[in-house]
C-alpha positions in Angstrom: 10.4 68.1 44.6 8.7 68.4 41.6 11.7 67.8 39.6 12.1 64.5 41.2 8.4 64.2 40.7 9.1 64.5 36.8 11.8 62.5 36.7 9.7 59.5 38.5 7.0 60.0 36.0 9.5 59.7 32.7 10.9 57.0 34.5 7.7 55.3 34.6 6.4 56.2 31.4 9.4 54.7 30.2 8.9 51.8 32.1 5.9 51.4 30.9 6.9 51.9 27.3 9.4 49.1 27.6 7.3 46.6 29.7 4.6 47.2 26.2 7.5 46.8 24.0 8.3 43.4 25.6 4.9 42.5 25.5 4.3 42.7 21.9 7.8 41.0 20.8 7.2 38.0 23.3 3.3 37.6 21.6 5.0 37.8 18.0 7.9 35.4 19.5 5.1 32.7 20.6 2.9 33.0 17.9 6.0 32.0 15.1 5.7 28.8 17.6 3.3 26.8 15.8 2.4 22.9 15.3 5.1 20.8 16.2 4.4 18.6 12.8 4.1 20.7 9.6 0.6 20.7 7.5 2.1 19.2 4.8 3.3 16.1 6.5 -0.1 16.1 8.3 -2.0 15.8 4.7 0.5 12.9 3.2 -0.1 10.7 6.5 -1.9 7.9 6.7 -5.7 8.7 8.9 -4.5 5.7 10.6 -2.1 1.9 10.4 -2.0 -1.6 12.0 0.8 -3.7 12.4 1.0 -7.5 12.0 -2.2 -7.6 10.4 -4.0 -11.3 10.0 -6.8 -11.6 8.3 -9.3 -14.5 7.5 -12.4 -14.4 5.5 -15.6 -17.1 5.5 -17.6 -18.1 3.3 -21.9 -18.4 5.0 -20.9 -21.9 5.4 -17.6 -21.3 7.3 -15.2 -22.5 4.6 -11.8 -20.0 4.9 -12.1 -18.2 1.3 -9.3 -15.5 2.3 -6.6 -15.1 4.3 -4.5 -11.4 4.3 -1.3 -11.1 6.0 0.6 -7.7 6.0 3.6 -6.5 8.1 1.6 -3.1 8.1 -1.1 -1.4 6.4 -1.7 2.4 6.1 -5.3 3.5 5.4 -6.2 6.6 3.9 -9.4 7.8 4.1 -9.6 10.7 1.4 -7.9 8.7 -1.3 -10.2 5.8 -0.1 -7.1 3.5 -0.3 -5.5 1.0 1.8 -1.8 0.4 1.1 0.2 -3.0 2.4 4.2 -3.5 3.3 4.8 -7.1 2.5 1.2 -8.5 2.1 0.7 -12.4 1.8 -2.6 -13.1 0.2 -4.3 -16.7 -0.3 -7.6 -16.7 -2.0 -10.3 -19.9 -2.9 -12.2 -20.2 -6.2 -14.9 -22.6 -7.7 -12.0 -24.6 -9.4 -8.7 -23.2 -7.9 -6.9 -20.6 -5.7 -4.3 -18.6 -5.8 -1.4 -16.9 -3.3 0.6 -14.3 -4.2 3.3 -12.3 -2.3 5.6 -8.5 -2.4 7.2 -5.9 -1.0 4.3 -3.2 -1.4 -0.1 -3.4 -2.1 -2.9 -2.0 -2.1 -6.7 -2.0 -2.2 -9.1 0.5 -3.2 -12.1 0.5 -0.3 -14.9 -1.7 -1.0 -13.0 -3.7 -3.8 -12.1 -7.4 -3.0 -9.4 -6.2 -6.0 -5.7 -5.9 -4.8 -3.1 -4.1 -6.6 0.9 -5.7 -5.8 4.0 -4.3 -6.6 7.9 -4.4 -6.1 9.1 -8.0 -6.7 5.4 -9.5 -6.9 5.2 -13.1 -7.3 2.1 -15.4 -7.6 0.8 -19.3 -7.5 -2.3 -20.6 -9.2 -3.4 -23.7 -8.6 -6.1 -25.3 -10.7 -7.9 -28.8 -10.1 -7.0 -30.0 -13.6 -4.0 -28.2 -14.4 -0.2 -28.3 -12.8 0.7 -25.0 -11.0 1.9 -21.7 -12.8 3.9 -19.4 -11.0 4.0 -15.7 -12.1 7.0 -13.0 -10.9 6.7 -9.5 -12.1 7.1 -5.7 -11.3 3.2 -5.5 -10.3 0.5 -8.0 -10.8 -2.9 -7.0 -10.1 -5.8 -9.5 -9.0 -9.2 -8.4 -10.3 -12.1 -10.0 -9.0 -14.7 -9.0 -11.5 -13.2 -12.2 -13.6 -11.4 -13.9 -11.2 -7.7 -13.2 -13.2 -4.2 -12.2 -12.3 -2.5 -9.6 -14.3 0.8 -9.4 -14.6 3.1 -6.9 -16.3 6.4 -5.3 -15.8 9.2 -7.8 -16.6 6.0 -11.0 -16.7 7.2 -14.6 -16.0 5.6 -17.6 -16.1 6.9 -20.8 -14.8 5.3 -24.1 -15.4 6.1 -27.7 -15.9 7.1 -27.1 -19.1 9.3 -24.1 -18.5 9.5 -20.7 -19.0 7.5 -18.0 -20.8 8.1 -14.2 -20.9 5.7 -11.9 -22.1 5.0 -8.1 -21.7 1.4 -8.5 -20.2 0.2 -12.4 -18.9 -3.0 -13.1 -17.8 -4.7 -16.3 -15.8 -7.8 -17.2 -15.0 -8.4 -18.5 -11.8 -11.1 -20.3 -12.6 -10.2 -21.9 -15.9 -6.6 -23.6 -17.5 -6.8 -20.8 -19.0 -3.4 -17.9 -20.1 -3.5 -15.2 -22.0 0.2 -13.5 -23.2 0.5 -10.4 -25.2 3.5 -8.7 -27.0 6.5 -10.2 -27.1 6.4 -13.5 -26.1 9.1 -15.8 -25.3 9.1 -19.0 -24.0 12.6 -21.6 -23.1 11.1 -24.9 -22.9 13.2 -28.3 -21.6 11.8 -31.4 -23.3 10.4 -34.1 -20.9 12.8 -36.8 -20.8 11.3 -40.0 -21.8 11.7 -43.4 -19.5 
């Protein structure tokens, strides 16, 4: 009897060896587990996004001095930055306005300015001047002097024709263009009646 007795107890110390063996490899197996989205994709993503964004801004007397359309926007709160796919912006000054359109933006949080890249195109409209139109890699709208900056392959068509330029600037508020470093222009003379 007590040989079965001993062979019981092995077999249940083994048992019971096993049965802690099992135990620790299933705790290391579910422990590997983990998040189902990596911490690295976690800290590039945006804190949050809207779709279809429409936005329209008002003056105290209700005049619309904005309007911001974007397929989507991504916000990110630790960069303070707000970045745009496809935006459409239309703005009002004193003595013109402006819209401008591209594949990517963005605006730093509390700025009114806006950053646009990737096939950026813009219109300024003055009340004593014709319309300029502006197409570059990025033009960048700073509301400090009312101007749009653009650079990266800078065009400006106007009445007149066509300018290129490294760097052009216009006012909003004024007639008034700036062009630096190599400037070109292809004019067509008006014909005459």
């Amino acid at each position: 009897m007590k040989t079965i007795e001993r062979t019981a107890i092995k077999y249940l110390m083994l048992a019971i060896v096993v049965i802690a063996i099992a135990a620790v490899f299933w705790g290391v197996n579910t422990g590997r587990v983990g998040n189902l989205v990596t911490s690295e994709s976690l800290s590039t993503s945006p804190d949050y996004f809207i779709t279809k964004v429409r936005i329209k801004e008002f003056d105290a007397n209700g005049k619309l001095i904005e309007t911001l359309n974007a397929e989507q926007t991504l916000h990110y709160v630790k960069d303070k930055k707000t970045l745009l796919q496809h935006p459409y912006v239309e703005r009002q000054a004193e003595l013109g306005s402006w819209n401008a359109q591209a594949d990517k933006g963005s605006i730093e949080d509390g700025s009114r300015d806006i950053l646009l890249t990737e096939n950026a195109n813009a219109t300024k409209k003055h009340i004593n001047s014709a319309d300029i139109t502006l197409s570059s890699d990025t033009i960048h709208y700073l509301d400090e002097d009312e101007s749009l900056t653009s650079y990266g392959h800078a065009k400006l068509y106007s009445t007149q024709g066509t300018t290129t330029a490294e760097t052009i600037i216009a006012y909003i508020n004024s007639e008034k263009v700036v062009m630096t470093r190599s400037v070109r222009g292809h004019y067509e003379p008006t014909p005459k009646n």
